[in-house]
C-alpha positions in Angstrom: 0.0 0.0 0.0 1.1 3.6 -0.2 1.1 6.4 2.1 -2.1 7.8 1.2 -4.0 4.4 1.4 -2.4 3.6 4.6 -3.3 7.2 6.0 -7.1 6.5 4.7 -6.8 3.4 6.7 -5.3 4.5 9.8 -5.6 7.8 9.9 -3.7 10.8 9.0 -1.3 10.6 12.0 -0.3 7.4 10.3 2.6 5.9 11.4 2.7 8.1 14.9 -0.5 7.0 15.7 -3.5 5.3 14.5 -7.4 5.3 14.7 -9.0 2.1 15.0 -13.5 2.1 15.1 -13.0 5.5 16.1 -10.0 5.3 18.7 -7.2 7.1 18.5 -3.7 4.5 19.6 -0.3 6.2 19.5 2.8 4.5 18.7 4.1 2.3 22.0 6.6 -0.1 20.5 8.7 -0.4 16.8 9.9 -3.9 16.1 11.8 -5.3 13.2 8.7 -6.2 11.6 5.5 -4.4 13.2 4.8 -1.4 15.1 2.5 -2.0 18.2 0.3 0.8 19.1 -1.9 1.6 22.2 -4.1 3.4 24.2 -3.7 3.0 28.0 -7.3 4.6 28.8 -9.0 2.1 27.4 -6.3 -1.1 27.5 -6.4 -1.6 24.0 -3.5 -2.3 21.4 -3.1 -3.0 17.9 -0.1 -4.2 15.5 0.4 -2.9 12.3 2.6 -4.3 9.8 5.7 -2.6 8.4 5.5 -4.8 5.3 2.6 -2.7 5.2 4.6 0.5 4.0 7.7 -0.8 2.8 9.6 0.2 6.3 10.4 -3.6 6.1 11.1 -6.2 3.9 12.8 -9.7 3.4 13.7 -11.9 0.8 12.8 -15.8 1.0 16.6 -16.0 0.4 17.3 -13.4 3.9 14.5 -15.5 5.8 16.4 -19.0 5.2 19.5 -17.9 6.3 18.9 -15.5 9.2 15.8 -17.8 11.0 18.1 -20.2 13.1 20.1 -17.0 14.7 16.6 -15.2 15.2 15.8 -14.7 19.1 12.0 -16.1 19.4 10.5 -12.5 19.5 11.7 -11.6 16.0 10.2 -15.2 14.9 7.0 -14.6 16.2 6.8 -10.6 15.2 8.2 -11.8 11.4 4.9 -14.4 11.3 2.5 -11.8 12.9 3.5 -9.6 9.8 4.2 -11.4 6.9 0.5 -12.0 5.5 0.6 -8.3 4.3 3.0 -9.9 2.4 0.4 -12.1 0.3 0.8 -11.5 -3.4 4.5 -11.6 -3.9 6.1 -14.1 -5.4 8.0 -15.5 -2.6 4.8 -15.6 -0.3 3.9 -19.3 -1.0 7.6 -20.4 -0.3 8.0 -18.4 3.2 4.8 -20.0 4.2 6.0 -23.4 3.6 9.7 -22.2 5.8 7.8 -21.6 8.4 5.7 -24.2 8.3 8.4 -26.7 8.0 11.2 -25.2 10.2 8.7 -23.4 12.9 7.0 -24.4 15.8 3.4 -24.5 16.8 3.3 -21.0 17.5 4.8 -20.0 14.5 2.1 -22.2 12.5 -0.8 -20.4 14.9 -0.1 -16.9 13.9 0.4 -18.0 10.1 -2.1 -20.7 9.5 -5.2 -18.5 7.8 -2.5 -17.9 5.1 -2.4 -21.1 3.7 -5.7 -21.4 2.6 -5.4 -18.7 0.2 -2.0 -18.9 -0.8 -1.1 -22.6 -1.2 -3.3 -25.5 -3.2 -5.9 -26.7 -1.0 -4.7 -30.3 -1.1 -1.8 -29.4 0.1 -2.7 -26.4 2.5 -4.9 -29.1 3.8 -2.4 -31.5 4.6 0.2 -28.9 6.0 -2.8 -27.7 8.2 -3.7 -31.2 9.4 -0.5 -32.4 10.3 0.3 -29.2 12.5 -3.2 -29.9 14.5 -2.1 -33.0 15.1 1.2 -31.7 16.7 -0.1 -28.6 18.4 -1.1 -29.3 22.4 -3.4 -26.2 22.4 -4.8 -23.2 20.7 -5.7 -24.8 18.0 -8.3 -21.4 17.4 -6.6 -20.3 14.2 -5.4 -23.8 12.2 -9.1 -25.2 12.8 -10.1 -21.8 11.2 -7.5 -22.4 8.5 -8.2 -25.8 8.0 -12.6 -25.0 7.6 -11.0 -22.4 5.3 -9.1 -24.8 2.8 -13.1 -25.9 2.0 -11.3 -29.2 1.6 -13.9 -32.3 1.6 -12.7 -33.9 5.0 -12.0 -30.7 6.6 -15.2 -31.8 8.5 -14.4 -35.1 9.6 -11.2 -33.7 10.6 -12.7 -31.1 12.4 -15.7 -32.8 14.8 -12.7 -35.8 15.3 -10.7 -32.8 16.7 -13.9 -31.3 19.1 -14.3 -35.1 20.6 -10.7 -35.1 21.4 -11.1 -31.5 23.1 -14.3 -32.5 25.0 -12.5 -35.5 26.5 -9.4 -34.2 27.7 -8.7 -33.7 31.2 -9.4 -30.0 33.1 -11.8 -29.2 30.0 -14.1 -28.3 32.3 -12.6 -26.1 35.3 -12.7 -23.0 36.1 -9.6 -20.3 35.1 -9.3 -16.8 36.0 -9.1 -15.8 32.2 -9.9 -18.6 29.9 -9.6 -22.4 30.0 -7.5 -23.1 26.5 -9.1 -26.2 25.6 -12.6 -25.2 26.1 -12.2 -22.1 24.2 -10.2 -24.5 21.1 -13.5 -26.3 21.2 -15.6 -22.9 21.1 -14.0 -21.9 17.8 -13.7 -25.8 16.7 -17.9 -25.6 16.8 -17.8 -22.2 15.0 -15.6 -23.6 12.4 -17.8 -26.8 11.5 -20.6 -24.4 11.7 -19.2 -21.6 8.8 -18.9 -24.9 6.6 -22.4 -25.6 6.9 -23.1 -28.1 9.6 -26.8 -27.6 10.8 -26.7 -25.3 14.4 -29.3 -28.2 15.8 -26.4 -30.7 15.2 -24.0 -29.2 18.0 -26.7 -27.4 20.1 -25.9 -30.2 22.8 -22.2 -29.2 23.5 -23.0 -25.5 22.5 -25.6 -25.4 25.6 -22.9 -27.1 28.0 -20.1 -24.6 26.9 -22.6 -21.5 28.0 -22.8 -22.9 31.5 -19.2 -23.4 31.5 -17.6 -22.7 35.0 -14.9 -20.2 33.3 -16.7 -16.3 32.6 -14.2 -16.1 30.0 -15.4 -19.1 28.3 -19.2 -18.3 29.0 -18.9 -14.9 27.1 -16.0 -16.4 24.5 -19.9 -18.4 23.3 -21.5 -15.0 22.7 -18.1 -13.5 20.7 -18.4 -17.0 18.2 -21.5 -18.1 18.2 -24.3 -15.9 19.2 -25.1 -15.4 15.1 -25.3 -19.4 14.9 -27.6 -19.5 18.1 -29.5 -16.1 18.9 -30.2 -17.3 22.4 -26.9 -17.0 23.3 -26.5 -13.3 24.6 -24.4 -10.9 22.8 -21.4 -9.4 24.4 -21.0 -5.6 24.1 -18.6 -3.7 22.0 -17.0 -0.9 23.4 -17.6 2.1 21.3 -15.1 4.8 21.5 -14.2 8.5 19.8 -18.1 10.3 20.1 -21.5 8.4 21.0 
């Protein structure tokens, strides 16, 4: 993007601050890769790309040989910012790096890039074997792998709720969120975006909305109150004016 479209985007105090749904977020942090902006009033905090406006850039050549002497933070900021790198030629490749020299974090924060930049076939079977070797938050590769549209990404996926619902501590309490109920959360909201029927998973649906976590309870009415209108929805903060 250029500086104009950027400036239309985030406002014309772009890059010394940004507005985001009408609040204003000056810059906190610079990073190799992404600038992190904030606004302590209101605890909120956004990252911006700096592939974005050109203030960064890497070759697939650059990636392969400086990953291994990367310290983890440049690893994870690098994958937080590289899908404003879709469309160039060397997007595909870095994806596959990453995928294949990364961990599970890595593969988290890049995984709704495949879909769209890979063949579905494979994007699939990248996607599927990192489920199957990610502990938890598994949020963003099941919504990657309901993106692929691929014909078992169902199977795959309800396999992947019953193994959520039965593992141990699914269902205590946490002072923020308990992990594996929210993975099973987003799991239902997947299947549900590729068509299964709401009345098929109303069962677990109801039992995650009396789940003994609050975070969990009101994590229901962020993914799934547009499924199931009876689940309440939580309020959005509205900022900048009335």
């Amino acid at each position: 993007m250029d500086a104009e479209q950027l400036r239309q985007m985030y406002g014309t105090e772009y890059p010394a601050a940004v507005t985001v749904f009408g609040m204003r977020m000056p810059l906190a942090k610079e990073r190799r890769f992404t600038r992190t902006y904030a606004n302590k009033e209101h605890n909120h905090k956004t990252d911006v790309s700096r592939f974005a406006d050109g203030s960064a850039s890497i070759t697939l050549a650059e990636l392969r040989d400086q990953w291994p002497d990367w310290p983890e933070e440049d690893k994870r900021d690098f994958c937080s910012a590289c899908d404003w790198l879709h469309g160039h030629p060397d997007f595909p490749e870095i994806l596959r790096f990453i995928m294949n020299r990364g961990g599970h974090v890595h593969w988290s924060t890049i995984a709704n890039s495949l879909p769209y930049a890979l063949p579905t076939e494979e994007a699939f079977g990248i996607l599927s074997k990192a489920l199957r070797e990610t502990p938890c938050n598994t949020a963003n590769i099941t919504q990657a792998i309901a993106g692929t549209k691929h014909p078992n990404a169902e199977h795959l996926l309800r396999e992947h709720l019953a193994d959520l619902w039965a593992r141990d501590g699914f269902w205590a309490d946490d002072p923020f969120l308990n992990w594996t109920a929210f993975d099973a959360t987003c799991c239902i909201a997947h299947l549900l975006e590729l068509g299964i029927k709401p009345g098929n998973l109303e069962h677990q649906v109801r039992a995650l909305t009396k789940h003994a976590c609050v975070g969990n309870r009101q994590s229901c009415g962020t993914f799934l109150h547009k499924f199931y209108e009876w689940i309440p929805q939580p309020e959005v903060p509205r900022f900048g004016g009335a």
